[in-house]
C-alpha positions in Angstrom: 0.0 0.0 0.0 2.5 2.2 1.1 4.8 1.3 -2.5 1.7 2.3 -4.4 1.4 5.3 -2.6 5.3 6.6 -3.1 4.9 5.2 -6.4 1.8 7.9 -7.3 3.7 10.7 -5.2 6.9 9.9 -7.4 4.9 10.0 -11.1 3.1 13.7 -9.5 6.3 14.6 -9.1 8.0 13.8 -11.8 4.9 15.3 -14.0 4.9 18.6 -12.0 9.0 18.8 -12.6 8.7 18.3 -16.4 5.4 20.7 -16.3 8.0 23.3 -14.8 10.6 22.3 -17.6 8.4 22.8 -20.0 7.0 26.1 -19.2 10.7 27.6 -18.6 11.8 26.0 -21.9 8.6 27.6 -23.7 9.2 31.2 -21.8 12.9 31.0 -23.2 11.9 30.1 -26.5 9.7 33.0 -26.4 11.8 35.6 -25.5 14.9 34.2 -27.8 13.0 34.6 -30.9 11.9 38.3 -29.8 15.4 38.9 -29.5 16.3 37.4 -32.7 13.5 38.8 -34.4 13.2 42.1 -33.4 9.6 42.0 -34.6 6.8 39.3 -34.4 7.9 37.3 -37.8 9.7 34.5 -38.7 13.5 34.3 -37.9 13.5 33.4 -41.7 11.9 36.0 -42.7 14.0 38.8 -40.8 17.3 36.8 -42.1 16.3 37.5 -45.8 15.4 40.8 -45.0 19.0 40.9 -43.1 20.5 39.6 -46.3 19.1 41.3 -49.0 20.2 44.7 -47.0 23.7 43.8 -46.7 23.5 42.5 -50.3 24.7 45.1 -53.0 25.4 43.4 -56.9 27.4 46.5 -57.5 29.9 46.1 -55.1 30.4 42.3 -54.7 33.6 40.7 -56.4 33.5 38.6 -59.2 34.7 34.9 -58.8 38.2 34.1 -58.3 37.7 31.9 -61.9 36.0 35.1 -63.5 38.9 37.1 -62.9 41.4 35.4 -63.3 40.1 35.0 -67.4 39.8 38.6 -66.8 43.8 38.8 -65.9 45.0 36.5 -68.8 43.0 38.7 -71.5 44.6 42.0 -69.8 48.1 40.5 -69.8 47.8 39.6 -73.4 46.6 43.0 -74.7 49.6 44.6 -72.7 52.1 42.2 -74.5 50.7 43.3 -78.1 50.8 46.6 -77.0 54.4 46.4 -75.9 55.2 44.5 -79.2 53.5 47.0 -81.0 55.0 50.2 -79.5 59.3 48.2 -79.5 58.3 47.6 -83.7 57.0 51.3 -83.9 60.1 52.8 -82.0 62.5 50.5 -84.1 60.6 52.1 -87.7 61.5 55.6 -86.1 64.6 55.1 -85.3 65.2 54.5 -89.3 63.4 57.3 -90.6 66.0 59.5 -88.6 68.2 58.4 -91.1 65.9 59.2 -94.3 65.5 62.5 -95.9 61.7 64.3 -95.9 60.5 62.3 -93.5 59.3 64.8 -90.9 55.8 64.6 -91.5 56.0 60.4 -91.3 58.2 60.6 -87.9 55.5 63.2 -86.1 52.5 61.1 -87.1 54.1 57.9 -86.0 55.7 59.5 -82.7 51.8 60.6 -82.1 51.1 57.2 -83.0 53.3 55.5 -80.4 52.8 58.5 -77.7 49.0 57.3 -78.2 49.6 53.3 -77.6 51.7 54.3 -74.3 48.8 55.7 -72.8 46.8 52.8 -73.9 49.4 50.9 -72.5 49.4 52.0 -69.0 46.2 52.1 -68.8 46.3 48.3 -69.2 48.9 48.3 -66.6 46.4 49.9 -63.6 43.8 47.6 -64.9 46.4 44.3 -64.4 46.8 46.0 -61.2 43.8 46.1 -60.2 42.7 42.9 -61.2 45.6 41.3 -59.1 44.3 42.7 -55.8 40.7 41.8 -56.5 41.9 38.7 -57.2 44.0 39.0 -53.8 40.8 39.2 -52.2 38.3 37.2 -54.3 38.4 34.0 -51.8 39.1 35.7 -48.9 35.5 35.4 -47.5 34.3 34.0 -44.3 31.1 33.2 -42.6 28.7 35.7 -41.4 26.5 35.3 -37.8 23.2 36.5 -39.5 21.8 37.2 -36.4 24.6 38.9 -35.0 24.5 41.2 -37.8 20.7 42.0 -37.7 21.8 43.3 -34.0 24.1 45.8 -35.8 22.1 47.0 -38.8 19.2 47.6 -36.2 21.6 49.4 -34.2 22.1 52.2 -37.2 18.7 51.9 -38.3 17.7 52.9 -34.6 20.2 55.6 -34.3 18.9 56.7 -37.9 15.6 57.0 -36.7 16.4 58.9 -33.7 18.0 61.4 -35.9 18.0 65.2 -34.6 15.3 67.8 -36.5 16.1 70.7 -38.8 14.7 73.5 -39.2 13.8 75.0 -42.5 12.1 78.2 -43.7 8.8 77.8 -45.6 6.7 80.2 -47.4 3.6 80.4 -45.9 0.4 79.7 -48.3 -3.5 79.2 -48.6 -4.2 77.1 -50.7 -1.1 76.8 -52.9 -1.2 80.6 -52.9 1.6 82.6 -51.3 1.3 84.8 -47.9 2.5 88.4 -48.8 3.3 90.5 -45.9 2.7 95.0 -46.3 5.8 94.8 -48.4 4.7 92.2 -51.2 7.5 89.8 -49.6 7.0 86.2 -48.9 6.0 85.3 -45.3 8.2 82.6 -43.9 7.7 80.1 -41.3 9.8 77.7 -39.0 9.5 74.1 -39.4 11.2 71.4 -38.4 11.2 67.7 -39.1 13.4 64.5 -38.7 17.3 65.1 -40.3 17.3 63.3 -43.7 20.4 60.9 -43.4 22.2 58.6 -45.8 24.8 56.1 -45.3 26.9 53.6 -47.6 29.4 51.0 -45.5 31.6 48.7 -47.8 34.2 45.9 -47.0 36.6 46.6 -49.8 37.9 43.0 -49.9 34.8 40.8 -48.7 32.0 43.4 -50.9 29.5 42.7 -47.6 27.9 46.3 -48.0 25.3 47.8 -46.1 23.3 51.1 -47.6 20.1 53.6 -46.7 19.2 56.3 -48.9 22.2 56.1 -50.6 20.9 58.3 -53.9 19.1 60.9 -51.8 20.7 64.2 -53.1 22.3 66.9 -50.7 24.2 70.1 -52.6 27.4 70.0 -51.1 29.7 71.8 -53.6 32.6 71.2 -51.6 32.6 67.0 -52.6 34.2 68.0 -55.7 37.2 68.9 -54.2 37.5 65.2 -53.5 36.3 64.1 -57.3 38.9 67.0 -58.6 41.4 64.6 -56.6 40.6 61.2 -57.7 40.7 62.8 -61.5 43.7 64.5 -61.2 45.7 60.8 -60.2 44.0 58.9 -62.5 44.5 61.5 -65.4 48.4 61.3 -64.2 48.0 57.5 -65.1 45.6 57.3 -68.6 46.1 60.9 -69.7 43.2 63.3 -69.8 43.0 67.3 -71.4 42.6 69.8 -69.6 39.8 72.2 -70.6 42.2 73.7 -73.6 42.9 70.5 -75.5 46.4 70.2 -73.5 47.6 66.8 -71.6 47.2 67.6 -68.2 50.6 67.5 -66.4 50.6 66.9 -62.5 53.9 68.3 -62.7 52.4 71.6 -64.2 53.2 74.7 -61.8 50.8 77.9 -61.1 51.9 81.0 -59.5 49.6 81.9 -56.7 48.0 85.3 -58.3 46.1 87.8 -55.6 42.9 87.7 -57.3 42.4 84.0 -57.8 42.4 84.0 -53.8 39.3 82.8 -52.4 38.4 83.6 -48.6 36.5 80.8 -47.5 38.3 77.2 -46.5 42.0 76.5 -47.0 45.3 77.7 -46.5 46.0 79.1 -49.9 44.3 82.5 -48.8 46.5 83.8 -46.5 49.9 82.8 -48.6 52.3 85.3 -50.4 51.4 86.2 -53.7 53.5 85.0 -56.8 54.3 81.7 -54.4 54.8 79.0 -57.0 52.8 75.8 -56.5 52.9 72.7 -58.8 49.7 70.8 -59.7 50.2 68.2 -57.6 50.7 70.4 -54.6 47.0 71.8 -55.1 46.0 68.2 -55.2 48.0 67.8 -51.3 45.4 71.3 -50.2 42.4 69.9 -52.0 41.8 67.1 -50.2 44.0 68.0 -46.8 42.2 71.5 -46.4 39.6 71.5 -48.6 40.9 74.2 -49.7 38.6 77.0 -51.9 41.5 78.7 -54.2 43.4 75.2 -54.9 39.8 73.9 -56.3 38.8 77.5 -58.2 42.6 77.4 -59.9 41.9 73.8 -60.8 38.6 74.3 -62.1 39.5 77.0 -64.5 42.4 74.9 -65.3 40.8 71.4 -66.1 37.4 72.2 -66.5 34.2 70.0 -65.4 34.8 67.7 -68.9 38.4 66.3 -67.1 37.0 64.9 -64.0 33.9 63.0 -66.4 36.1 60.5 -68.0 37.5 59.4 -64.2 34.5 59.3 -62.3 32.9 57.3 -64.9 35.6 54.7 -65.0 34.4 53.8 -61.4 30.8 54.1 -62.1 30.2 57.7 -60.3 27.8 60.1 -61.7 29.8 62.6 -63.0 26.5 64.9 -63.7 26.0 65.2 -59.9 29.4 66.3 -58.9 29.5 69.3 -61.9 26.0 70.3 -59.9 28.2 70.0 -56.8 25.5 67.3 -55.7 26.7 64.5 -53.5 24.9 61.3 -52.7 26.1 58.4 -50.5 26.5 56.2 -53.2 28.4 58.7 -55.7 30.8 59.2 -52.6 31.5 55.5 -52.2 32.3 54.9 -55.6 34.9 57.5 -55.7 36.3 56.4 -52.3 36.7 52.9 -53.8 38.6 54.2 -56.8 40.6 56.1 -54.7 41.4 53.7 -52.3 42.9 51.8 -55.4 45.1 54.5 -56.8 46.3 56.0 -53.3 47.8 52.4 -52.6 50.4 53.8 -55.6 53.6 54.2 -55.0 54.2 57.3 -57.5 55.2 60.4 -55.7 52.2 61.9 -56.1 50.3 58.6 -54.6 52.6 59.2 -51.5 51.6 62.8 -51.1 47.8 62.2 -51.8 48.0 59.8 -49.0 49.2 61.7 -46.6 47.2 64.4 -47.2 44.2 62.2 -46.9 45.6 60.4 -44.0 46.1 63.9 -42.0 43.3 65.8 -43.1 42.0 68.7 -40.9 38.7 68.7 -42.2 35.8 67.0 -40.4 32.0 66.6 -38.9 32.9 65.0 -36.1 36.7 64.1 -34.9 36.9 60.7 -36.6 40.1 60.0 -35.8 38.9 59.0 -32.0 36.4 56.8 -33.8 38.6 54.3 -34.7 41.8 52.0 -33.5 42.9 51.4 -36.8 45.2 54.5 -39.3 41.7 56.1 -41.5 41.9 58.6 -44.3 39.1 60.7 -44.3 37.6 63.5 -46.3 34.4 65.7 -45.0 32.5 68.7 -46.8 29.6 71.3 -46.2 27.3 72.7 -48.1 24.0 74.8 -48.0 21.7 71.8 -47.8 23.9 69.5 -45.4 26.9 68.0 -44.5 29.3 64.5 -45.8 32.3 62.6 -43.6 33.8 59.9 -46.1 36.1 57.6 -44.6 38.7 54.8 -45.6 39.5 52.6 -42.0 43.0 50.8 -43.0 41.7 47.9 -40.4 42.9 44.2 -41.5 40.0 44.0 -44.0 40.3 47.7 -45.3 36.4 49.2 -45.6 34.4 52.5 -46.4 32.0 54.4 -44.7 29.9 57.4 -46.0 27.4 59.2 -44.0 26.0 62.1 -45.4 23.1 64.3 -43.4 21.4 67.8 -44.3 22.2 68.4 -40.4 23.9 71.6 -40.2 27.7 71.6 -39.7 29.5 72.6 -37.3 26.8 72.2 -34.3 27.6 69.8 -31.9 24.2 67.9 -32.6 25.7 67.0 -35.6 28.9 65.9 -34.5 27.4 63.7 -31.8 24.9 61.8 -34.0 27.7 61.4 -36.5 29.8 60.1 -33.8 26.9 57.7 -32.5 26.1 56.4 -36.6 29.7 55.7 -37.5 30.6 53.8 -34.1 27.6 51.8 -35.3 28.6 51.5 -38.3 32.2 50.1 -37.0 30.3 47.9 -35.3 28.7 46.3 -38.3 32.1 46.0 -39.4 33.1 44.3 -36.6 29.8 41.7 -37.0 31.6 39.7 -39.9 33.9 37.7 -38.2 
C-alpha cells in the first residue's frame, strides 16, 4: 500500500518537474525569438530581409575563376601593345636616317605617344585585377543574427536622428502669404534630419546602404572628385579644358585675385608663391581648400573629371552640380582607395594628405583604432564625412546628413552612426 502510494507521489512529481521544464523552456523560446527577431515574424523571414540589405550586386567581387580569365585577356593585350610600340620605336629610329621624313616621324611618334597611354592604362587595370583577385576567396562566414543586432543598431540611431529647421513660405491654398511689403512670409519648421549612409568591406563586398541616392548640394565634394581625376589622369592621360595633356607636374603662381576667402590655407599665402599641380592636389583634399579647387577648375574644366569618375561608375553629372549622394561618394572612395595604394610620388603625397586631413564633422580619428583617411564637406543643404579605415579587412564608410555643420548635434549623432557603423564591421567575423 505504502509502494503504491510513493509510487503515485513519485509520477506527481515527476509530471509537476517536467510541467516546470516545459513552461521555462517555452518562456525561453519566447523571449529568444523576440530577441532574434526584433519584430513578431519568422526568424526566416528577418534573415532575408537581413541579407538582402547587406547584399549590393554593384559592389560584390566577381569569382576568383572570372577574374582570373579577366587577368590572362589583360596580360595579353599589354604584351601586343608592348610588341607593337618596340616595332613602332624601331621604324623611327630608321626614318631618322631618311631625308623628308618629318611629316612620317611626327604622325608615328603621335602614333606611339597614343599606344603608351593605352598601355598603362592596361597596366592599372592588371593592377587592379591582381588585388581583387588578392581578395576574391578571402571570404568567411557571417553570424546572421549577430549582424541583424548591428544593422538595427544604425537603423535605430537613424531614426532617432535630430530635427532641422527649415524656412517655408507660408500659403493658402497653394497661394503665397505676402506681408505690407509684397515679400514672402516665412515660417519655421522642423522635421526629422534626412540621413544617408553607404558601408563597404573593400575585400569581402559585404555592404550595407540607406538612402544612398538621396541628393544633398554640397559643392565642396568635388574637391575630393577634382582629386581622384587629377591621379587617374596622371596614369591614362586626360585634357585639360584647352585640348592640353594635363601635367601633375604643371606649376601655377599663386595670383592675388584668384584668392578665395573661405576654406584653405592658400588665402593667406604670399602672392607670386609657385605651387605645382600636384601640390594643389595635397590642399584639396588636406584642407579642402577654396582657391586650390577655383585654380583647378578654371584649369581642367568639369569635362576632365567626367572620363575618371565614370571609369568607377560615379555620376559625373552630380558632382559638376556639386551634388553628393552616398553612393556617388563610395564609388569614388573605392577608386581612390585603389590608386592612393600607388607608390608614385604623387600617390605618397595624396596619401598623406588624406591620412592627416584637418577637415571634419565629427573628430573621426577617436572613432577608430585602426590609421583612417578621411575627407568631409559642407554645403548649403547638409553635411558628408567619407572615410577609408586601413583595419585588417580595409572598408568604407559614407554618411552624409542635411544636419547643419558645425553644431555639436551633428557631430554627436555622427559620432553615434559611425561607431555603429564600426560595429557592423566588426559583425563579420
Amino acid at each position: 500500500m505504502n509502494n503504491e502510494k510513493n509510487r503515485k507521489l513519485l509520477y506527481a512529481t515527476v509530471i509537476a518537474v517536467l510541467s516546470i521544464l516545459l513552461i521555462a523552456v517555452s518562456a525561453v523560446f519566447i523571449i529568444t525569438c523576440k530577441v532574434l527577431n526584433g519584430k513578431n515574424g519568422e526568424l526566416a523571414e528577418y534573415r532575408a530581409e537581413v541579407e538582402k540589405k547587406l547584399s549590393d550586386a554593384a559592389s560584390v567581387s566577381e569569382s576568383e575563376a572570372a577574374l582570373l580569365a579577366k587577368l590572362k585577356q589583360a596580360e595579353d593585350e599589354k604584351a601586343d601593345l608592348t610588341g607593337r610600340i618596340d616595332g613602332m620605336k624601331a621604324e623611327l629610329e630608321k626614318l631618322k636616317s631618311e631625308l623628308n621624313a618629318d611629316e612620317k616621324y611626327a604622325s608615328l611618334q603621335a602614333e606611339i605617344d597614343e599606344l603608351e597611354l593605352t598601355l598603362a592604362a592596361k597596366n592599372k587595370e592588371i593592377e587592379n585585377l591582381k588585388q581583387d583577385i588578392l581578395f576574391a576567396g578571402n571570404v568567411s562566414p557571417v553570424d546572421v543574427n549577430l549582424v541583424y543586432g548591428s544593422v538595427k543598431k544604425i537603423e535605430d540611431t537613424i531614426a532617432s536622428a535630430p530635427s532641422v529647421s527649415k524656412r517655408v513660405g507660408r500659403t493658402v491654398e497653394g497661394v503665397p502669404v505676402l506681408d505690407e511689403n509684397g515679400e514672402v512670409i516665412y515660417d519655421t519648421a522642423y522635421s526629422p534630419a534626412s540621413v544617408s549612409v553607404c558601408y563597404l568591406d573593400i575585400g569581402r563586398g559585404n555592404a550595407y546602404n540607406c538612402g544612398e541616392k538621396t541628393e544633398y548640394q554640397i559643392p565642396g565634394i568635388k574637391n575630393l572628385a577634382y582629386a581622384y581625376a587629377m591621379m587617374y589622369a596622371e596614369i591614362n592621360g586626360t585634357q585639360d579644358e584647352e585640348g592640353n595633356a594635363f601635367s601633375i607636374e604643371g606649376s601655377y603662381v599663386l595670383d592675388k585675385k584668384d584668392v578665395n576667402p573661405g576654406t584653405g590655407v592658400l588665402k593667406s599665402e604670399e602672392p607670386g608663391t609657385e605651387y605645382s599641380y600636384r601640390d594643389l592636389l595635397f590642399y584639396l583634399i588636406k584642407y579642402g581648400d577654396e582657391t586650390a579647387f577655383d585654380v583647378l577648375n578654371a584649369k581642367l574644366g568639369s569635362s576632365f573629371v567626367a572620363p575618371a569618375l565614370r571609369s568607377i561608375g560615379a555620376d559625373a553629372s552630380l558632382f559638376t552640380e556639386g551634388k553628393a549622394t552616398a553612393q556617388n561618394v563610395r564609388a569614388l572612395l573605392r577608386g581612390l582607395y585603389v590608386l592612393l595604394e600607388g607608390s608614385s610620388s604623387t600617390a605618397v603625397k595624396a596619401k598623406n594628405a588624406f591620412e592627416t586631413s584637418v577637415c571634419g564633422v565629427t573628430n573621426v580619428n577617436d572613432l577608430f583604432a585602426d590609421k583612417i583617411g578621411h575627407f568631409s564637406a559642407a554645403g548649403e543643404s547638409g553635411c558628408a564625412e567619407a572615410v577609408v579605415v586601413y583595419a585588417e579587412r580595409p572598408y568604407i564608410v559614407v554618411v552624409i546628413s542635411d544636419l547643419p555643420y558645425g553644431t555639436k548635434t551633428t557631430s554627436d549623432f555622427f559620432t553615434d552612426l559611425i561607431s555603429s557603423i564600426r560595429s557592423l564591421h566588426s559583425s563579420f567575423n
